[in-house]
LOMINU-162330 format. One record per atom (N, C-alpha, C, O): x, y, z; residue in three letters; atom name; residue number from 0. Coordinates in steps of 0.1 Angstrom, whole numbers. Each point is the difference from the previous one (the first is absolute). Layout:
% LOMINU-162330
- x | y | z | rest | atom | nr
- X | Y | Z | ala | CA | NUM
...
This chain:
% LOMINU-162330
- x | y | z | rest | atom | nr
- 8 | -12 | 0 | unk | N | 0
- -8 | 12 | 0 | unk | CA | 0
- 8 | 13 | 0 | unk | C | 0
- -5 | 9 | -6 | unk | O | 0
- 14 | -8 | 10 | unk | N | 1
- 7 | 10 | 3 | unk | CA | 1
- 5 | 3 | -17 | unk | C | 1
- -3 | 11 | -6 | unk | O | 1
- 12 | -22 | -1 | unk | N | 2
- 3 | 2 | -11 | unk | CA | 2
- -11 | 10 | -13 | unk | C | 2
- 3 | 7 | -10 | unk | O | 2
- -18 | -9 | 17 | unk | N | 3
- -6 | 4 | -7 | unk | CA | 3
- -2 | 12 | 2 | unk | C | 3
- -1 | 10 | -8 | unk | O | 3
- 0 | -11 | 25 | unk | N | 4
- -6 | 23 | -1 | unk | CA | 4
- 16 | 2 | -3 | unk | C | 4
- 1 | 6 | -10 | unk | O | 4
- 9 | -8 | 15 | unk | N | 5
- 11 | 7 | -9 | unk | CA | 5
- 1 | 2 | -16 | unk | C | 5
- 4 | 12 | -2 | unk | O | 5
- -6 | -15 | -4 | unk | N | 6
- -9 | -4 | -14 | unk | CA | 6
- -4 | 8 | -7 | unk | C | 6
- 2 | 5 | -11 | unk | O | 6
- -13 | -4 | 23 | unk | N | 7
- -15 | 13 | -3 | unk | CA | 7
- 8 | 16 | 3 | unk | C | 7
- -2 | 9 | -7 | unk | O | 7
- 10 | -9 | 16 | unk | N | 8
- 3 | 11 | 8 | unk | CA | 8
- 7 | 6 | -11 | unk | C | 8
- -3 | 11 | -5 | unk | O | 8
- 17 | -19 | 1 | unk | N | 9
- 9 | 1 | -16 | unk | CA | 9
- -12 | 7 | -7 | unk | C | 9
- 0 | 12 | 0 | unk | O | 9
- -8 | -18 | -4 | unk | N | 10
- -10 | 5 | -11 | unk | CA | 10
- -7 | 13 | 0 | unk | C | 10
- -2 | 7 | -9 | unk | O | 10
- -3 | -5 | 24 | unk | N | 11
- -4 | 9 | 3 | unk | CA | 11
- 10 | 9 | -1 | unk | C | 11
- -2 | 10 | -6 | unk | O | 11
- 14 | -12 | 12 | unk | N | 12
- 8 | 15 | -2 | unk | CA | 12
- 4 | 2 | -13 | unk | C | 12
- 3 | 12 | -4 | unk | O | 12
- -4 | -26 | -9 | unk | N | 13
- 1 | 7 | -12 | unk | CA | 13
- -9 | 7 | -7 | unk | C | 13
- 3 | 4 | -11 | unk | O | 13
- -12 | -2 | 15 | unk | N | 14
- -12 | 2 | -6 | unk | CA | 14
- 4 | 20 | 1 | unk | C | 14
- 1 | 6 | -10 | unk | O | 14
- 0 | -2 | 19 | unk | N | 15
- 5 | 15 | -4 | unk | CA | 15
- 13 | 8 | -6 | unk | C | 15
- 4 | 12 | -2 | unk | O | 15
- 3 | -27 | 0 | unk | N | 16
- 11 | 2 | -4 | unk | CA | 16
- -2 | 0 | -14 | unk | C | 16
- 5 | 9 | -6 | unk | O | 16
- -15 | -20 | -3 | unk | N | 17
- -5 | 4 | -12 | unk | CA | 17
- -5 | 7 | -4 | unk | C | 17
- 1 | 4 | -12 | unk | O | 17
- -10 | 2 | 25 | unk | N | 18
- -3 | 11 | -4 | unk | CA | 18
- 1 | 14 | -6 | unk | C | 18
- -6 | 7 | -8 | unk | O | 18
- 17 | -4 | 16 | unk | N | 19
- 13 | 15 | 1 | unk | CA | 19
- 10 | -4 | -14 | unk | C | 19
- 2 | 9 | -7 | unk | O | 19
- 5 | -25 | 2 | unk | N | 20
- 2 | 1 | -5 | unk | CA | 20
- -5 | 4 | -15 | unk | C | 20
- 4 | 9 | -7 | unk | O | 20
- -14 | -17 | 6 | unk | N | 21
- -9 | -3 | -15 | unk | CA | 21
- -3 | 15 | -1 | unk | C | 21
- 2 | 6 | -11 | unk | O | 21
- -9 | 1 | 24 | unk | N | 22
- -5 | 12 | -5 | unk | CA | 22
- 10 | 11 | -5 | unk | C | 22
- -3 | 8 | -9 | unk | O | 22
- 15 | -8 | 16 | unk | N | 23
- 14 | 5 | -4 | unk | CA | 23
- 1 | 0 | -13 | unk | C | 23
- -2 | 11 | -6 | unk | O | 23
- 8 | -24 | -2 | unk | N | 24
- -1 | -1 | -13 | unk | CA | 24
- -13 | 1 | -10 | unk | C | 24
- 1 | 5 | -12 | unk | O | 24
- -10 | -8 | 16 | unk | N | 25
- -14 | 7 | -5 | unk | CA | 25
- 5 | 12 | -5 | unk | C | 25
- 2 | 2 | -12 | unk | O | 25
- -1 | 11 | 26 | unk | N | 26
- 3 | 12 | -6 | unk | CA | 26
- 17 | 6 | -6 | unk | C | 26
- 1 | 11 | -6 | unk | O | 26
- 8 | -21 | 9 | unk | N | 27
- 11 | 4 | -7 | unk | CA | 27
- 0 | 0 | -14 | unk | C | 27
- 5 | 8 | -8 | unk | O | 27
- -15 | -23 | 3 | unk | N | 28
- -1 | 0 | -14 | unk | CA | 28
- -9 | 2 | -9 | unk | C | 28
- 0 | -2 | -13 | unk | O | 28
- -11 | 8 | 25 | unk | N | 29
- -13 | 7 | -8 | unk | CA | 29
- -10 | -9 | -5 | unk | C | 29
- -7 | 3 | -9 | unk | O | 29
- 7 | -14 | 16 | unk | N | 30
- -12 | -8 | -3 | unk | CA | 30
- -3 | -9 | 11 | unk | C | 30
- 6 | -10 | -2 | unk | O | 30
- -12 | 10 | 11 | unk | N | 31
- -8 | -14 | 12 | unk | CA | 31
- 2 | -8 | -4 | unk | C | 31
- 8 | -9 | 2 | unk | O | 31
- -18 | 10 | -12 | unk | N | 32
- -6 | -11 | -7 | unk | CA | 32
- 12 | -12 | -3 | unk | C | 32
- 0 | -12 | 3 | unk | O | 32
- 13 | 23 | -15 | unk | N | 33
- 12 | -9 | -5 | unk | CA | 33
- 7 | -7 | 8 | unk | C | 33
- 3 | -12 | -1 | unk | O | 33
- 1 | 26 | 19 | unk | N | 34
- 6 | -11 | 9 | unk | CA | 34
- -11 | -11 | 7 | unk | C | 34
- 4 | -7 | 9 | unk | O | 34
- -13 | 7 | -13 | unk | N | 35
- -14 | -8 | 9 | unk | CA | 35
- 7 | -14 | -10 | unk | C | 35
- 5 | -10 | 5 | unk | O | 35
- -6 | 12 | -19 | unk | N | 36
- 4 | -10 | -7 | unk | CA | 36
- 15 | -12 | 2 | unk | C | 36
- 2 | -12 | 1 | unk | O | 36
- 9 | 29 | -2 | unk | N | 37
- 13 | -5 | 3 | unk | CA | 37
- -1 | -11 | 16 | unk | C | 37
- 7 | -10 | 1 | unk | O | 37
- -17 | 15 | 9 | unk | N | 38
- 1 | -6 | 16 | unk | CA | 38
- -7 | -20 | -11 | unk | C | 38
- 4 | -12 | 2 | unk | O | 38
- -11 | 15 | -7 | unk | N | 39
- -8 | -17 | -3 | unk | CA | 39
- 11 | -5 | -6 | unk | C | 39
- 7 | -9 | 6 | unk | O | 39
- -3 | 13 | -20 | unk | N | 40
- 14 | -6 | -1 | unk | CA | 40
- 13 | -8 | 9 | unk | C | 40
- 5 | -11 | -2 | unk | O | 40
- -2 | 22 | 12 | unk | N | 41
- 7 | -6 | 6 | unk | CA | 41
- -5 | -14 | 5 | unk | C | 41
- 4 | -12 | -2 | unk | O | 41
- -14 | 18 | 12 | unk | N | 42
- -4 | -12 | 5 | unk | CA | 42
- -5 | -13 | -4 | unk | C | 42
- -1 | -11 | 5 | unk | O | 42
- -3 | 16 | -17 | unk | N | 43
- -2 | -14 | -10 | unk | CA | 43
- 11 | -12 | -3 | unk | C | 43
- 1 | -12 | -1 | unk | O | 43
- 6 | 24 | 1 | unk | N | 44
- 17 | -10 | -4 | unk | CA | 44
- 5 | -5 | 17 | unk | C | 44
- 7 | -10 | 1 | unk | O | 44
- -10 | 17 | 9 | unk | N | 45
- 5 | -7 | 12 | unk | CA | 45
- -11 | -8 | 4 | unk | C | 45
- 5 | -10 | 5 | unk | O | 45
- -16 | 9 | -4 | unk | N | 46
- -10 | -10 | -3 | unk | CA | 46
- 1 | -11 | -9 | unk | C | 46
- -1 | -11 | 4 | unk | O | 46
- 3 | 13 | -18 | unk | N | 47
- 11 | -13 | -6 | unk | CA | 47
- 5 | -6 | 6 | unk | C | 47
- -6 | -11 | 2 | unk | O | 47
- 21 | 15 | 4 | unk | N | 48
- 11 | -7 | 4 | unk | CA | 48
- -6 | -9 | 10 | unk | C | 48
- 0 | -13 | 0 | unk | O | 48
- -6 | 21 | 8 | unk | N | 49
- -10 | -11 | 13 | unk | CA | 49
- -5 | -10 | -4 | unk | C | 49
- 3 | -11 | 5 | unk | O | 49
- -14 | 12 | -16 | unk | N | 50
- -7 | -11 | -6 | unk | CA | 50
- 10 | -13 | -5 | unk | C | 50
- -1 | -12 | 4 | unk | O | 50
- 10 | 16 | -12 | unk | N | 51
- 6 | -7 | -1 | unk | CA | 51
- 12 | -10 | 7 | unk | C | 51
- 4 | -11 | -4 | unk | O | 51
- 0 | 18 | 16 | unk | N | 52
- 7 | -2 | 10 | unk | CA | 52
- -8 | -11 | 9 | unk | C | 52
- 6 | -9 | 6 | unk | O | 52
- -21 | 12 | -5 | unk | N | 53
- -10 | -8 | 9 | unk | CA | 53
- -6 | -12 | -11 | unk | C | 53
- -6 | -10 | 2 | unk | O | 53
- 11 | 15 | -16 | unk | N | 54
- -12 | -14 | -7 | unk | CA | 54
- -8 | 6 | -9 | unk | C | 54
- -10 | 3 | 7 | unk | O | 54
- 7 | 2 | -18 | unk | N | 55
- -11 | 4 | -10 | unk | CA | 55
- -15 | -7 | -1 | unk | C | 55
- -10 | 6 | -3 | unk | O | 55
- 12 | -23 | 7 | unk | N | 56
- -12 | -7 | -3 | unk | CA | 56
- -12 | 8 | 5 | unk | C | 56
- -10 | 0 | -6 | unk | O | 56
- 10 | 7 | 17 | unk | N | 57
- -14 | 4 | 4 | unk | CA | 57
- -3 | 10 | -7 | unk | C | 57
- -7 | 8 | 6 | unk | O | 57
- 11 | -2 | -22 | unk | N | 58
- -1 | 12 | -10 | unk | CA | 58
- -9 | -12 | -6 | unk | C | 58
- -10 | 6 | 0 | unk | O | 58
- 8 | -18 | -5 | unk | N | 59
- -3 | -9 | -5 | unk | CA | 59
- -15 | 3 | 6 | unk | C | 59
- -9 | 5 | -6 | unk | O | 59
- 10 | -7 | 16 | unk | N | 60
- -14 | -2 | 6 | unk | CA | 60
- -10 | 12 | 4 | unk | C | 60
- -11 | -3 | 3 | unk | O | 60
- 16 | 17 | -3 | unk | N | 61
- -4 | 11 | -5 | unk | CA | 61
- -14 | -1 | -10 | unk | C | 61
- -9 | 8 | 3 | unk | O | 61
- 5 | -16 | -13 | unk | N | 62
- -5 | 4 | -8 | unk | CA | 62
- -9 | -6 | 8 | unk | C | 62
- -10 | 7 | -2 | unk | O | 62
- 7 | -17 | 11 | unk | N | 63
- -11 | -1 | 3 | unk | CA | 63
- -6 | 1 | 14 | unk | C | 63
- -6 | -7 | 8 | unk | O | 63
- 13 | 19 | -8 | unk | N | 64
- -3 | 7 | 11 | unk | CA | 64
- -10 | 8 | 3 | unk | C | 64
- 5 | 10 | -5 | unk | O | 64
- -20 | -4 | 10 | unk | N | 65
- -10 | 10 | -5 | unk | CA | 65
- 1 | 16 | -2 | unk | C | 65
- 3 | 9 | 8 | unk | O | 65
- -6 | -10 | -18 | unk | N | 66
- 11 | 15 | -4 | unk | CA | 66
- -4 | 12 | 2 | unk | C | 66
- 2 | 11 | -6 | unk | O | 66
- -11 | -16 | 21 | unk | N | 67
- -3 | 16 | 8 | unk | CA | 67
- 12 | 4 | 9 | unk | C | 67
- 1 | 11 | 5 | unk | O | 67
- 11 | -26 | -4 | unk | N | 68
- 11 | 0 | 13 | unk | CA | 68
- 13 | 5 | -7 | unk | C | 68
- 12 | 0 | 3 | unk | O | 68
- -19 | 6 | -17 | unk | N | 69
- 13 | 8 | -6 | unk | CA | 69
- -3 | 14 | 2 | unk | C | 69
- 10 | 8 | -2 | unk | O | 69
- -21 | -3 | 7 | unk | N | 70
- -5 | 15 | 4 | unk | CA | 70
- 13 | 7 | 9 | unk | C | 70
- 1 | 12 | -1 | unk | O | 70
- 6 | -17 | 8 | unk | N | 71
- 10 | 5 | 7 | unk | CA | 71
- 8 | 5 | -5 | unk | C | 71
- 5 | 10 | 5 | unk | O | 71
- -2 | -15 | -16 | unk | N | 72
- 10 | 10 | -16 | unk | CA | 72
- -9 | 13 | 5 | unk | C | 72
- 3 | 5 | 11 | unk | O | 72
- -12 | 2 | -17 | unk | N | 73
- -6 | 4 | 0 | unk | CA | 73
- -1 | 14 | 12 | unk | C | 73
- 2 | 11 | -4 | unk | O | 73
- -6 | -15 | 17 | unk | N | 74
- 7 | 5 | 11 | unk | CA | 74
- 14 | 7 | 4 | unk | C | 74
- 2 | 10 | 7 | unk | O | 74
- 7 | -16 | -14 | unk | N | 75
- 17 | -4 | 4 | unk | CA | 75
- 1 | 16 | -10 | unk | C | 75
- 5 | 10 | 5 | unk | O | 75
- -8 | -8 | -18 | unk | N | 76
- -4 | 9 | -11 | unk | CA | 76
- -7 | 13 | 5 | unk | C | 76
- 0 | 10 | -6 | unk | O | 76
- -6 | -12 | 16 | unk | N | 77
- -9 | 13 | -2 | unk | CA | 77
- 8 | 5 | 15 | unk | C | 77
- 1 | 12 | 4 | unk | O | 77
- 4 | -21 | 2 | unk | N | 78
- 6 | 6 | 17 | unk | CA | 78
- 15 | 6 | -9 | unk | C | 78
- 4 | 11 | 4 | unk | O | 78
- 2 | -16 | -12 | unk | N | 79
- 14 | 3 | -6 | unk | CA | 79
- -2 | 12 | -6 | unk | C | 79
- 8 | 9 | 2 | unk | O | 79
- -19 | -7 | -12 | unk | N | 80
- -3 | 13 | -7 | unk | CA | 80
- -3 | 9 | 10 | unk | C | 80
- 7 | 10 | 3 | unk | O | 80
- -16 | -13 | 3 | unk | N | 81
- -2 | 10 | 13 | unk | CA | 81
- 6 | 8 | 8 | unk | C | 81
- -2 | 12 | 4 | unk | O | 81
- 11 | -21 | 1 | unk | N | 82
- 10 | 5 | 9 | unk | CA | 82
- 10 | 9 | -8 | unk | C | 82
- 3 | 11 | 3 | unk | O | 82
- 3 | -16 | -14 | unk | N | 83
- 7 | 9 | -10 | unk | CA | 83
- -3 | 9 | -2 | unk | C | 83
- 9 | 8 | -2 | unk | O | 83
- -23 | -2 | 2 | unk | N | 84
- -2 | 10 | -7 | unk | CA | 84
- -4 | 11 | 10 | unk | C | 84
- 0 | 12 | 0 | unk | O | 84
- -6 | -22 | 10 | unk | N | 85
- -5 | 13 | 11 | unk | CA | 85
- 10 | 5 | 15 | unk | C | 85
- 0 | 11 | 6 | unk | O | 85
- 12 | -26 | -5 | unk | N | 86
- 9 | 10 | 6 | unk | CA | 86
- 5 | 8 | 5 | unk | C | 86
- 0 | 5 | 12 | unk | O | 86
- 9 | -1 | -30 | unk | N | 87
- 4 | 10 | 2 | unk | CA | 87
- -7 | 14 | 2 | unk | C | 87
- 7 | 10 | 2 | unk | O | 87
- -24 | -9 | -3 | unk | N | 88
- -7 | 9 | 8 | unk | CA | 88
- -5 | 1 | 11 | unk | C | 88
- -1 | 11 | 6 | unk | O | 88
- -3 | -26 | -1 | unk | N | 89
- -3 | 0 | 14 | unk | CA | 89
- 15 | -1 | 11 | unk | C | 89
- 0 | 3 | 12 | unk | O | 89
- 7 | -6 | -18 | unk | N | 90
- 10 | -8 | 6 | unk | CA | 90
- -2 | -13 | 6 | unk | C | 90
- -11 | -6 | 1 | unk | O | 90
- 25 | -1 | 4 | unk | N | 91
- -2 | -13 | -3 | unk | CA | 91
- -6 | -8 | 13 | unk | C | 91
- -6 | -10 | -1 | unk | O | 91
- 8 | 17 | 12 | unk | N | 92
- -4 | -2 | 14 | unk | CA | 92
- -14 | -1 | -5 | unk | C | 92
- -6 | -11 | -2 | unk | O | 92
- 1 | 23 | -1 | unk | N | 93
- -13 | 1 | -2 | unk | CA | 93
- -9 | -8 | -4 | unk | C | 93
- -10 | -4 | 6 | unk | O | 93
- 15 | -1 | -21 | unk | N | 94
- -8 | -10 | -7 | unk | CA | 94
- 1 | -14 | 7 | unk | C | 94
- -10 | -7 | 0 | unk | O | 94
- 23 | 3 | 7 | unk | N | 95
- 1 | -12 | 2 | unk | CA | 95
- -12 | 1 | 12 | unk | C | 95
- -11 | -6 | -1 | unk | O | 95
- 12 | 14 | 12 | unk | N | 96
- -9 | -4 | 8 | unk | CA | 96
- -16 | 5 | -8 | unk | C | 96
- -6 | 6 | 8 | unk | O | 96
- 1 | -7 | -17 | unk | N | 97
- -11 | 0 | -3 | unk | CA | 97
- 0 | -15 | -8 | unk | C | 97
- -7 | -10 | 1 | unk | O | 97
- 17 | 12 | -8 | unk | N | 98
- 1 | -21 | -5 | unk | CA | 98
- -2 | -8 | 17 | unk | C | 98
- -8 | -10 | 1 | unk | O | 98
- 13 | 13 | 6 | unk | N | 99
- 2 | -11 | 9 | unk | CA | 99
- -18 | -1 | 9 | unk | C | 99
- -5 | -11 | 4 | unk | O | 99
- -3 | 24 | -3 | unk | N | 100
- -8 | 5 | 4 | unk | CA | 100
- -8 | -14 | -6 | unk | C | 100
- -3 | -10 | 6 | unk | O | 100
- 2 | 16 | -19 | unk | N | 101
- -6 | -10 | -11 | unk | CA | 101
- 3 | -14 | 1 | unk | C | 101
- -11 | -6 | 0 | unk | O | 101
- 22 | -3 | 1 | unk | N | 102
- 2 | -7 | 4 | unk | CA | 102
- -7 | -9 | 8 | unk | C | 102
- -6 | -11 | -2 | unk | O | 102
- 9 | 18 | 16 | unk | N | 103
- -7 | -4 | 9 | unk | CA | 103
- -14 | -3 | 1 | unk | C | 103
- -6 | -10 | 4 | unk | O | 103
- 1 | 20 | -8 | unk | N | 104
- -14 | -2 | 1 | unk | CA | 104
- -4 | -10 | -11 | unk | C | 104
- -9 | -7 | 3 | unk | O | 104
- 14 | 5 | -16 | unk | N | 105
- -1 | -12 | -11 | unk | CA | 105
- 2 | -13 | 10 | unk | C | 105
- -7 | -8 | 4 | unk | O | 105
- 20 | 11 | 0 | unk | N | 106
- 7 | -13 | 8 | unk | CA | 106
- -12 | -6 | 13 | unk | C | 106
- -1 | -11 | 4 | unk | O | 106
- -6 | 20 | -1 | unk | N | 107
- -10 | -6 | 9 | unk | CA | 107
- -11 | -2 | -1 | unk | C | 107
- -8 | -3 | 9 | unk | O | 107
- 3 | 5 | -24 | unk | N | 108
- -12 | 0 | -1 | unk | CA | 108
- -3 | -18 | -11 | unk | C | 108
- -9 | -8 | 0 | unk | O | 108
- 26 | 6 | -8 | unk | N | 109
- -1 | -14 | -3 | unk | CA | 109
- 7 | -11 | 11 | unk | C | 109
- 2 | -12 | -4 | unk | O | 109
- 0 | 17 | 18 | unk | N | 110
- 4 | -9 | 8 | unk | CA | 110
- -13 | -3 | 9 | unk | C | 110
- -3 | -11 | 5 | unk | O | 110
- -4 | 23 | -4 | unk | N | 111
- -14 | -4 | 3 | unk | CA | 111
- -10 | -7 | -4 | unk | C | 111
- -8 | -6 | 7 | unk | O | 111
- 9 | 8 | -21 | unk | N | 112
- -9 | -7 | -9 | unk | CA | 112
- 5 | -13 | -5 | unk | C | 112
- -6 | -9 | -6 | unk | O | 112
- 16 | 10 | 8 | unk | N | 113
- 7 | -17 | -8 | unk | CA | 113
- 2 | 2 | -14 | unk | C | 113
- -1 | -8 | -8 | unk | O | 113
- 3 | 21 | 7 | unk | N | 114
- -3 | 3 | -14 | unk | CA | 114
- 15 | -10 | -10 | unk | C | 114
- 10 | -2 | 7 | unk | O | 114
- -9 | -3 | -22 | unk | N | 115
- 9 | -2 | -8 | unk | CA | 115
- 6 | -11 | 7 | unk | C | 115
- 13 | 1 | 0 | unk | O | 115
- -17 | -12 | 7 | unk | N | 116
- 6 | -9 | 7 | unk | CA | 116
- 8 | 1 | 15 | unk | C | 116
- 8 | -9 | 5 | unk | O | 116
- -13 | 24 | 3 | unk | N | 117
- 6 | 6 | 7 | unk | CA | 117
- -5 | -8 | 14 | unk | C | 117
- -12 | -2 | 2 | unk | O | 117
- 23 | -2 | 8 | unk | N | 118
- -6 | -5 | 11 | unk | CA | 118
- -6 | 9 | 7 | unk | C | 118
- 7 | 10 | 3 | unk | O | 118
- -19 | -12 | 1 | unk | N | 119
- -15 | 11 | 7 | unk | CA | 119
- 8 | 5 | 14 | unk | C | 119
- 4 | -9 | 8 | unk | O | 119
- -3 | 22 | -6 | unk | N | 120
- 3 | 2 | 11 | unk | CA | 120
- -7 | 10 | 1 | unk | C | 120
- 4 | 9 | -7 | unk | O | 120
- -18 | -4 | 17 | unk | N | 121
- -5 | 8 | 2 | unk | CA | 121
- 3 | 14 | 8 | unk | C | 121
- 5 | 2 | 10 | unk | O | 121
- -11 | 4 | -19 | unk | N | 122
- 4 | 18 | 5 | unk | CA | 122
- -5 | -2 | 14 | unk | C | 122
- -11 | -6 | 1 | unk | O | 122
- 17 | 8 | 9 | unk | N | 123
- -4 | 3 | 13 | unk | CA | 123
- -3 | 23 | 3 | unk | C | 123
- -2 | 9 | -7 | unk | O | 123
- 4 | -11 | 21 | unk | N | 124
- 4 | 13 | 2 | unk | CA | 124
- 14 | 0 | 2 | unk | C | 124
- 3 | 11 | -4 | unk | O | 124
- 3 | -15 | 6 | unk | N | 125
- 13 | -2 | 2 | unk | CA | 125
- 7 | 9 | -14 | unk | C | 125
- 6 | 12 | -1 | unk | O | 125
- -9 | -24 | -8 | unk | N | 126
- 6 | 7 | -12 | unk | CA | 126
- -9 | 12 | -8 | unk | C | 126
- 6 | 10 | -6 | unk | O | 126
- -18 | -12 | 5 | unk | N | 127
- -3 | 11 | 1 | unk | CA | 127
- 1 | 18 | 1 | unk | C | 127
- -3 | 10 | -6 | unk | O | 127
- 10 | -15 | 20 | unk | N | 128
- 5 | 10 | 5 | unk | CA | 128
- 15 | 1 | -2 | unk | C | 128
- 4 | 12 | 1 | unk | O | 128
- 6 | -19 | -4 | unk | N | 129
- 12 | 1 | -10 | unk | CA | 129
- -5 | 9 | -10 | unk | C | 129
- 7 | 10 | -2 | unk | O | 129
- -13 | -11 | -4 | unk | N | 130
- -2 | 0 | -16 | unk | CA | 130
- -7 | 20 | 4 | unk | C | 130
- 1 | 9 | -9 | unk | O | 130
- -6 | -7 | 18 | unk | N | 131
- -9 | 17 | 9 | unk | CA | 131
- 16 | 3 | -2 | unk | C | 131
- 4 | 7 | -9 | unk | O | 131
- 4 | -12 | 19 | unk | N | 132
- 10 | 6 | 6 | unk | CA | 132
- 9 | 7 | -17 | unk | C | 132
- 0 | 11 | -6 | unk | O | 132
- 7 | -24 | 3 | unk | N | 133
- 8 | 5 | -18 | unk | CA | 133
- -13 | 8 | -7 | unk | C | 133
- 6 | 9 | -7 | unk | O | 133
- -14 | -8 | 6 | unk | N | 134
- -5 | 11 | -6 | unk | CA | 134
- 1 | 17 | 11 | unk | C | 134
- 6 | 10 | -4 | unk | O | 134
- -11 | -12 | 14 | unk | N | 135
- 7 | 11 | 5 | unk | CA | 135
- 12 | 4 | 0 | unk | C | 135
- 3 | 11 | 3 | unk | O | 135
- 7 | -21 | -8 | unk | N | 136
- 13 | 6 | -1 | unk | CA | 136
- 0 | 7 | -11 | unk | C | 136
- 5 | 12 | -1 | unk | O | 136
- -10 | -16 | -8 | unk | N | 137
- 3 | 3 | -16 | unk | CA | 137
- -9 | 14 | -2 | unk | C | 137
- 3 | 9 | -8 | unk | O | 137
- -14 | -9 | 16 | unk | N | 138
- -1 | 17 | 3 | unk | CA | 138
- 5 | 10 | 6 | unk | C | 138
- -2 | 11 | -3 | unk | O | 138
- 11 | -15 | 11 | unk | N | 139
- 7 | 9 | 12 | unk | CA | 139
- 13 | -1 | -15 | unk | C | 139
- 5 | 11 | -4 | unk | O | 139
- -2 | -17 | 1 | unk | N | 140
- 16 | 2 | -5 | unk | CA | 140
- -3 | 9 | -18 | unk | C | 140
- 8 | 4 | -8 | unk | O | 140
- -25 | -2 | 5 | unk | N | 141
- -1 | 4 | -11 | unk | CA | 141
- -7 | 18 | 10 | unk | C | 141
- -8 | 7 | -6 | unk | O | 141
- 12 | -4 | 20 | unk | N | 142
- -7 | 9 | 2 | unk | CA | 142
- 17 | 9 | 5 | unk | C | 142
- 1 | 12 | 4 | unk | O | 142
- 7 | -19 | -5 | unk | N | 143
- 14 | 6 | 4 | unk | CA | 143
- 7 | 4 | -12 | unk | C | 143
- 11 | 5 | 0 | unk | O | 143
């Protein structure tokens, strides 16, 4: 367990690090969008190496897979464009805690529901009130 929230935690701190980056080159080269592109490339090709490194056969079995569980492309596209382009106006603090805002409340509302194969874990008050609290932050830090 531990291997994993370390994992998550990595990921999480990369996640604003893409952000400041991608949006950076966004505006050095005058297009989001191009570095929104140049960011899928990369990762395409280091996503490659993985696949291959782990085994290809499960690209095999892709096709019969139900092809609403490729909608995450989809998502992955509009959080990359987004953040690129709004950034460098909101800044990057900014946007991430409104991603993360979002997040959360997505993240509890298919853990509640069982949503997409999701193990059911119901909204209490508990979390609930996690979820009160990070939005009050993300007002206080958009009122400074």
């Amino acid at each position: 367990m531990p291997y994993y929230v370390m994992t998550m935690l990595a990921a999480g701190f990369g996640i604003p690090i893409l952000a400041a980056l991608n949006s950076a080159l966004g505006s050095r080269i005058g297009s989001p969008a191009a570095a929104a592109l140049i960011l899928f490339c990369v990762a395409s090709c280091v996503t490659l190496i993985a696949v291959l490194i782990t085994g290809p056969q499960p690209l095999l079995r892709a096709a019969d897979a139900p092809k609403h569980l490729f909608a995450g492309g989809l998502f992955v596209a509009f959080y990359v464009l987004s953040i690129t382009y709004i950034a460098p106006s909101m800044g990057v603090g900014n946007a991430v805690f409104f991603v993360l805002l979002g997040q959360l409340a997505s993240a509890a509302a298919i853990d509640h529901f069982g949503l997409f194969g999701a193990r059911p874990s119901p909204l209490d008050a508990t979390r609930a009130l996690g979820i009160a609290v990070m939005a009050v932050g993300v007002w206080i830090t958009q009122r400074a």
